[in-house]
C-alpha positions as semicolon CSV with decimal commas, in nm:
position;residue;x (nm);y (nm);z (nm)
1;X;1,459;-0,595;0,656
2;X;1,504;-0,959;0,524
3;X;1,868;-0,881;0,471
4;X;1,918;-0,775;0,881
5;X;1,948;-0,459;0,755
6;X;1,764;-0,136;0,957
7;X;1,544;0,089;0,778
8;X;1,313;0,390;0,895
9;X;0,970;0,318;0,758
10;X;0,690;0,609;0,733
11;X;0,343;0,437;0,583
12;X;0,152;0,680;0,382
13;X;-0,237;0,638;0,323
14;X;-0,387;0,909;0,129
15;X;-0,749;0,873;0,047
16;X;-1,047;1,148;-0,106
17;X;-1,141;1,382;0,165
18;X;-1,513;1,290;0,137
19;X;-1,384;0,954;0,313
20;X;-1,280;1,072;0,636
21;X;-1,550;0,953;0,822
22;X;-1,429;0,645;0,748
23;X;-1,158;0,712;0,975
24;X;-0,817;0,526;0,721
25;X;-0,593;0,646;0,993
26;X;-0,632;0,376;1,187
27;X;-0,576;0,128;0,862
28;X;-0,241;0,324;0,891
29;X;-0,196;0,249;1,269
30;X;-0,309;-0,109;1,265
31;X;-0,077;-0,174;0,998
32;X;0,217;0,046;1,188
33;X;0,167;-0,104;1,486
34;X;0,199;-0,482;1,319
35;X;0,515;-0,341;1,142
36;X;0,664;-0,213;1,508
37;X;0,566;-0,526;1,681
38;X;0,713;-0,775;1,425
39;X;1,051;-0,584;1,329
40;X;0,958;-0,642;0,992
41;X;0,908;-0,315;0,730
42;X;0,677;-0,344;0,412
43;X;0,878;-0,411;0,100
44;X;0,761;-0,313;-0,209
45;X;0,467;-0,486;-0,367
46;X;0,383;-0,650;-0,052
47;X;0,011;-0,736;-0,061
48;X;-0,139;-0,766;0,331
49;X;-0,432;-0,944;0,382
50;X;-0,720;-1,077;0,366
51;X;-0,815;-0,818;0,616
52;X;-1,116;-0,628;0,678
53;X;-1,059;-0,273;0,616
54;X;-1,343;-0,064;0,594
55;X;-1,745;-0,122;0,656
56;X;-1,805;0,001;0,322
57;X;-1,574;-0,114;0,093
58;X;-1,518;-0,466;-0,030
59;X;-1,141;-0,386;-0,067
60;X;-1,012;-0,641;0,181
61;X;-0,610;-0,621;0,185
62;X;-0,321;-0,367;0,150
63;X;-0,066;-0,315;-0,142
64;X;0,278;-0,157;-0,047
65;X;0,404;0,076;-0,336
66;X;0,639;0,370;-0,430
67;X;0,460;0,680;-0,339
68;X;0,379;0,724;-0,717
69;X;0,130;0,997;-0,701
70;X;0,391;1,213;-0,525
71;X;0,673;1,422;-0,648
72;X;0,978;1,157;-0,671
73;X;1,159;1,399;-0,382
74;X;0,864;1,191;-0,161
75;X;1,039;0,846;-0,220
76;X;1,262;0,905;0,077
77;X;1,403;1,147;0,328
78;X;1,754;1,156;0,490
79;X;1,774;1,298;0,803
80;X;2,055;1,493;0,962
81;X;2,188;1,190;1,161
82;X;2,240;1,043;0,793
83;X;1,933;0,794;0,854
84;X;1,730;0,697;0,529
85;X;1,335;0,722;0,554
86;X;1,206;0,491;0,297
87;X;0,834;0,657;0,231
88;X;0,575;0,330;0,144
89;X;0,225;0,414;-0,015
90;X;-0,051;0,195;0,113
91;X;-0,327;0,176;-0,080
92;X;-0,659;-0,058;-0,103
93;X;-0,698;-0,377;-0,305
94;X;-0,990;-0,660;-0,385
95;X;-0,942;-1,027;-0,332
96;X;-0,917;-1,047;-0,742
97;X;-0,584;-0,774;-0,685
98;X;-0,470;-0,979;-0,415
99;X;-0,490;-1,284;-0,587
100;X;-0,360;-1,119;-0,901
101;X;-0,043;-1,017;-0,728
102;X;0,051;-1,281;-0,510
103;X;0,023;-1,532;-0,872
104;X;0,193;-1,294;-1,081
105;X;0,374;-1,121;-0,875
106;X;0,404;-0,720;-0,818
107;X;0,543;-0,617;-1,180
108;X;0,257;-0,753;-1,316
109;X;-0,023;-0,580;-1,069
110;X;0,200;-0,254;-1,119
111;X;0,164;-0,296;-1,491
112;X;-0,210;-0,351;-1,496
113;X;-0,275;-0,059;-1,277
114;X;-0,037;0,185;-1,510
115;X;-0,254;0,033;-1,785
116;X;-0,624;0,052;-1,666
117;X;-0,529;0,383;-1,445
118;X;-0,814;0,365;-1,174
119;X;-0,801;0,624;-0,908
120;X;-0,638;0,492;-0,632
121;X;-0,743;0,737;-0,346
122;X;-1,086;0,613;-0,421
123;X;-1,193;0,395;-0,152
124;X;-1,481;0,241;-0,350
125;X;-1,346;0,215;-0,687
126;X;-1,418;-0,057;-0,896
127;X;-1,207;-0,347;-0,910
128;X;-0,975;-0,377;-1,152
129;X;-1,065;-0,580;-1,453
130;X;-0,781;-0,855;-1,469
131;X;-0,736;-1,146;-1,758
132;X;-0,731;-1,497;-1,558
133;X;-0,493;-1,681;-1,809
C-alpha cells in the first residue's frame, strides 16, 4: 500500500455465465499480474484504464470496489497466520464512468451506480447515464 503497509490482495471478477467465452479470467490475470509486478494493490475506487478489455464490449477500463454483491463475510478473510485478505471486486466501466470517476471522484460513481442500479455482471450493459455539470 501507499502507506508501506503489506496487504494480501485476492481480485474478484464475476461476470453472467453466458460470457465465458469471452474468457474475463485473463482480465483478472492481466490485472494480477500488473498488481504482483508493481508492489502496488488496488485501493478502493481505483479506476484502471483506458484499456482494452474485451472484443465485444466498449467497456474500456476497470473499477476497484467492495465486493457489494456478496455477503459482507466476503469483504475479507483472516487466515490462521493472522494475515488479512482484503477481497477487491473488479468490475467493467465506459470511458463516460471513467471519466465520471476520476472528476468526481469514487463516492460520487458509487452513488450513481446505487442510484441507476445497472447490472454489473453484465458485460454489455448500457452505460450509465451520468449529468455532465
Amino acid at each position: 500500500m501507499k502507506s508501506g503497509q503489506t496487504v494480501h490482495q485476492e481480485l474478484v471478477f464475476v461476470c453472467h455465465q453466458r460470457f465465458h467465452l469471452w474468457n474475463p479470467q485473463i482480465v483478472l490475470q492481466s490485472i494480477g499480474v500488473h498488481a504482483i509486478q508493481s508492489r502496488h494493490a488496488l485501493h478502493r475506487g481505483q479506476c484502471v484504464g483506458p484499456l482494452r478489455l474485451f472484443a465485444q464490449s466498449e467497456a474500456n477500463g476497470l473499477y476497484s470496489a467492495i465486493p457489494v454483491y456478496f455477503p459482507d463475510s466476503f469483504n475479507s478473510v483472516h487466515l490462521e497466520d493472522s494475515t488479512a485478505v482484503v477481497l477487491t471486486w473488479l468490475f467493467p466501466l465506459y470511458s463516460p464512468e471513467l471519466d465520471w470517476c476520476r472528476n468526481k471522484g469514487w463516492a460520487s460513481l458509487e452513488a450513481e451506480l446505487e442510484r441507476q442500479d445497472p447490472d454489473l455482471m453484465d458485460l454489455q450493459r448500457p452505460a450509465l447515464m451520468l449529468r455532465q455539470t
